[in-house]
N, C-alpha and C positions, 0 to 999 in steps of 0.2 A: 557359449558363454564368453561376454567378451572380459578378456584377462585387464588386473589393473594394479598398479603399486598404490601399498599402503604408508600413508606415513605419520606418525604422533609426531608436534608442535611443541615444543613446550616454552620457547620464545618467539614473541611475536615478529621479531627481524627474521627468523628459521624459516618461520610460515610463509613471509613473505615473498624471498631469496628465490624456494624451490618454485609458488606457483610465476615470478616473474621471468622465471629464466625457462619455462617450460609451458607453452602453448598449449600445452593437453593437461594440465593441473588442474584442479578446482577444491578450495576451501570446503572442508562438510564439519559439519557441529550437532545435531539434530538430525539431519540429514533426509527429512519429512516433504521434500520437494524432490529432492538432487535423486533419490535412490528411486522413488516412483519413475523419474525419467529412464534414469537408467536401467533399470527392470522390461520399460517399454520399448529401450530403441531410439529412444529420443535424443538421448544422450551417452555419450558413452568416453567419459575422460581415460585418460589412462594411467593418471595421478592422481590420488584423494589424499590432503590433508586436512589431520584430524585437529581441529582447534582449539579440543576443549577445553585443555589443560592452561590456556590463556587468561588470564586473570579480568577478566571483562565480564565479569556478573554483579558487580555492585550497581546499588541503586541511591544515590545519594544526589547532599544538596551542592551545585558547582554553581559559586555566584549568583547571580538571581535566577536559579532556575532549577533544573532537576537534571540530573546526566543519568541515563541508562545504558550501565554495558550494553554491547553487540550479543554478550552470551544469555546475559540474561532472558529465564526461561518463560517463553507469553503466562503461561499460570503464576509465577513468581510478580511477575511487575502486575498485572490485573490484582493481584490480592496484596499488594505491599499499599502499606498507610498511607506513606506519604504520596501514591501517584491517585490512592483513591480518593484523598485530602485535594490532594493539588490540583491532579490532571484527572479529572473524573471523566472525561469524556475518551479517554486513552480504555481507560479500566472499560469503561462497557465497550468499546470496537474491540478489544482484546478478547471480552468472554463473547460476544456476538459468532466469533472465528470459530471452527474446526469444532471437534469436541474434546473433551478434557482429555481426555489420551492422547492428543495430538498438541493440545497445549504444552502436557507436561513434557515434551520432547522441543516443541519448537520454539525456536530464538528471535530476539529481536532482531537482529543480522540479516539471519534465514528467513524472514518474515517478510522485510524489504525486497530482498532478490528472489523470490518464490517466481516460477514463471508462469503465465496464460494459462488458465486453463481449456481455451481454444478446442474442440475436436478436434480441429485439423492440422493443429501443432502438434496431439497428442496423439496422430494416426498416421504413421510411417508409410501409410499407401496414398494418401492424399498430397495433395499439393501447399508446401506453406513455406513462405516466405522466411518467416520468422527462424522454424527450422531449418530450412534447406533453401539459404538467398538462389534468389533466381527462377526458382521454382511456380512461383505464382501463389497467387492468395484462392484456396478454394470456398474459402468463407463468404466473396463477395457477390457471387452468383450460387452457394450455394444453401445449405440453411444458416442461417445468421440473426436467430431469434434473440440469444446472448449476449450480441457483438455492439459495438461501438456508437455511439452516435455523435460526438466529440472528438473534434483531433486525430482521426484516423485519416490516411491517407490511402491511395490506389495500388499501395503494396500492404495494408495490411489492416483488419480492422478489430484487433482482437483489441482484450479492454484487461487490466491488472486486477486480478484477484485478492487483494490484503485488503482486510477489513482498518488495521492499525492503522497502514499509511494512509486512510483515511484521514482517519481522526490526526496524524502527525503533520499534516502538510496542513490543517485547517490551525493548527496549535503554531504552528509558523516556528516549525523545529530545524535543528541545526544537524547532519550528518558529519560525525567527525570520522577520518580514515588516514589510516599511514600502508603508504606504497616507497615502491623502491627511490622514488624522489621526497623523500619526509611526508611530514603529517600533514591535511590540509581539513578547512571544515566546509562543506557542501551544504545552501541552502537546501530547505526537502524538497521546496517548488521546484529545485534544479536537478534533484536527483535521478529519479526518473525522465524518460524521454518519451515522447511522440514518436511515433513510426517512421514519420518522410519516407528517403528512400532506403533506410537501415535499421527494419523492424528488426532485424535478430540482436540489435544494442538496445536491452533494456533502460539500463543506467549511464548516469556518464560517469562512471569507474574509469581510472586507466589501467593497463594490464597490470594484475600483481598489486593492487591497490586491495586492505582490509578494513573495513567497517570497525571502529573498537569503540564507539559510544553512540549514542543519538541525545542532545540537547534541548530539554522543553523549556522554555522560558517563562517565567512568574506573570499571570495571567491575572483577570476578574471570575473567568470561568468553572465556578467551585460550585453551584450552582444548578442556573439554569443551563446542563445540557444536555443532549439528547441523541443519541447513533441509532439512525432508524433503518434497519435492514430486509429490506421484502427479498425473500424466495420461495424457491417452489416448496421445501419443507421445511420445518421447523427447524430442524437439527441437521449439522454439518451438512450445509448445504454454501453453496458460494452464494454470493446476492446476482439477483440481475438484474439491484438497481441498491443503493445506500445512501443516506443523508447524514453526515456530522454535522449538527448545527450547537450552537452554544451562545451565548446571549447573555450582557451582563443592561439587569433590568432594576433602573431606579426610579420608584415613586411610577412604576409603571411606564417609563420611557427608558426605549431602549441605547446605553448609550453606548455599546461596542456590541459584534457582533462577527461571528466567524462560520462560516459555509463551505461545506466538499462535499461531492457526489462518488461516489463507488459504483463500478460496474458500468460505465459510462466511456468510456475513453483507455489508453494505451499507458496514463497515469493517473493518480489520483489527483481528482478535478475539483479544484479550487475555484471558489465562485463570488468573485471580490466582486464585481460590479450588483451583487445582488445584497452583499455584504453593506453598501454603500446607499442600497433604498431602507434599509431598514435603520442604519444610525440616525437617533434624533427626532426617530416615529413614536408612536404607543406602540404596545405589544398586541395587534388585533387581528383576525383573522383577516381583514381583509389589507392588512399592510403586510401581512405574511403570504398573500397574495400576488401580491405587486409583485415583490422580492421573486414571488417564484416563478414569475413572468419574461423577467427581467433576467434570471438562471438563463433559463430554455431559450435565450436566445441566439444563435446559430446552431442548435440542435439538428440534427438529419438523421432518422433511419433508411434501414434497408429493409428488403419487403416482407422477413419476417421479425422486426424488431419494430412496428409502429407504435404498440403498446407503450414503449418505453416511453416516450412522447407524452402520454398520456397520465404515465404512472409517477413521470419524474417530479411535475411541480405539484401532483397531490402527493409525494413522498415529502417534498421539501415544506408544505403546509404543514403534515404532521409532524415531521419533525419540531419544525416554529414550533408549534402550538403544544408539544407534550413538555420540550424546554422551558418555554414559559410557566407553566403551570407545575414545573418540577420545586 
């Protein structure tokens, strides 16, 4: 068993101090990611701080928009009024995720920083970059049915499991965080990172840096939207493929419209130029066509992931089309 220090937070400068001055630290609140690694070997800090006593679970209105604590619990924000008023398309990528027991522990926070779930990141006898730089990527030659087809590169082609940061990077949300150099706010588009050659850097966190809200800003999308998730089961199952679409439709023209893919890439994949054939169209099957034409393009699989190809712009169709008719 590998030995760890325990430590409760109760100021969020406290929390910070310890995990920036100690390279083996890591923030835990739920802890529905972090302790599965570390049970397997994946991970193995040798400092945990407990966050929870941090006052980051409010769900309220901040300017034109809506701020959710970092603590706040996936089943609290899925079921609170106002995100199901405002941000409906947050609410269904939230209950789409894990199963209620796994809600009722995991954070928004936690939810952003969750890692790959990869085989070969989550198998200490394989090769993965991610885990162990330098290592090699065993996924690229070896079964890769799950893996990337977007934005992966030759070290690594795993894809980010949250169904939320979906829907948040499509919602064109703000990440707010205080690190040992003050507070700053991180686009969502910027949060997450592509692989290049430093797949084991998820986010651009800098060391010692804490998550304390995420900002959604006041939208049309109350509406027509739609978080369409195909996997192999019904139930807590990760996708291995997701559409956020949302659509604000007048007189039957659509005149805004927001797009992200899940299960596709190393971050949640944003799909503005697709976003761009549909403003100023009708809402039709076949201009939710176009759109998902115009997605897929620079798409590549590897030799056991062609499906995805296949399944992406009929996921991104249905999605269109259950939004519109929402």
């Amino acid at each position: 068993m590998n030995q760890f220090q325990y430590v409760r937070a109760t100021k969020p400068q406290a929390a910070i101090d310890i995990v920036a001055k100690d390279a083996n630290a890591r923030f835990i609140a739920g802890g529905t990611n972090l302790v599965d690694l570390m049970k397997r070997g994946v991970m193995a800090p040798q400092k945990l701080v407990d966050i929870n006593r941090l006052d980051f679970r409010k769900i309220e209105r901040q300017g034109n928009g809506l701020r959710i604590g970092a603590l706040a619990l996936n089943s609290t924000v899925a079921d609170d009024k106002q995100v199901r008023e405002r941000q409906p398309l947050l609410a269904q990528a939230l209950n789409a995720g894990a199963s209620p027991q796994l809600r009722n522990m995991a954070t928004v926070g936690g939810n952003m920083l969750q890692r790959t779930r990869c085989p070969y990141f989550y198998d200490t006898a394989l090769p993965c970059n991610k885990r162990q730089p330098g290592s090699g990527c065993g996924a690229l030659e070896g079964v890769n049915r799950v893996h990337a087809i977007f934005g992966f590169s030759d070290k690594c082609i795993a894809v980010h499991p949250s169904d939320m940061s979906v829907a948040l990077v499509a919602l064109d949300a703000t990440v707010q965080v205080s690190g040992p150099k003050g507070s700053r706010s991180i686009s969502f588009a910027d949060f997450h990172r592509l692989p290049g050659d430093t797949p084991e850097k998820d986010t651009n966190l800098e060391p010692g840096e804490l998550i304390t809200a995420v900002d959604i800003p006041d939208n049309p999308f109350t509406r027509h939207v739609h978080y369409q998730k195909v996997r192999e089961r019904a139930s807590y199952a990760f996708a291995l493929l997701s559409v956020a679409a949302a659509l604000d439709i007048d007189n039957g023209t659509i005149k805004a419209a927001r797009l992200a893919m899940g299960g596709v890439a190393h971050k949640p994949w944003r799909l503005t130029a697709a976003e761009q054939v549909l403003v100023g169209k009708p809402a039709t099957e076949e201009i939710f066509r176009e759109a998902a034409t115009v997605a897929m393009q620079g798409a590549k699989a590897f030799k056991h992931n062609e499906y995805k190809l296949r399944l992406g712009p009929n996921a991104i169709v249905q999605a269109l089309k259950t939004a519109a008719a929402a």
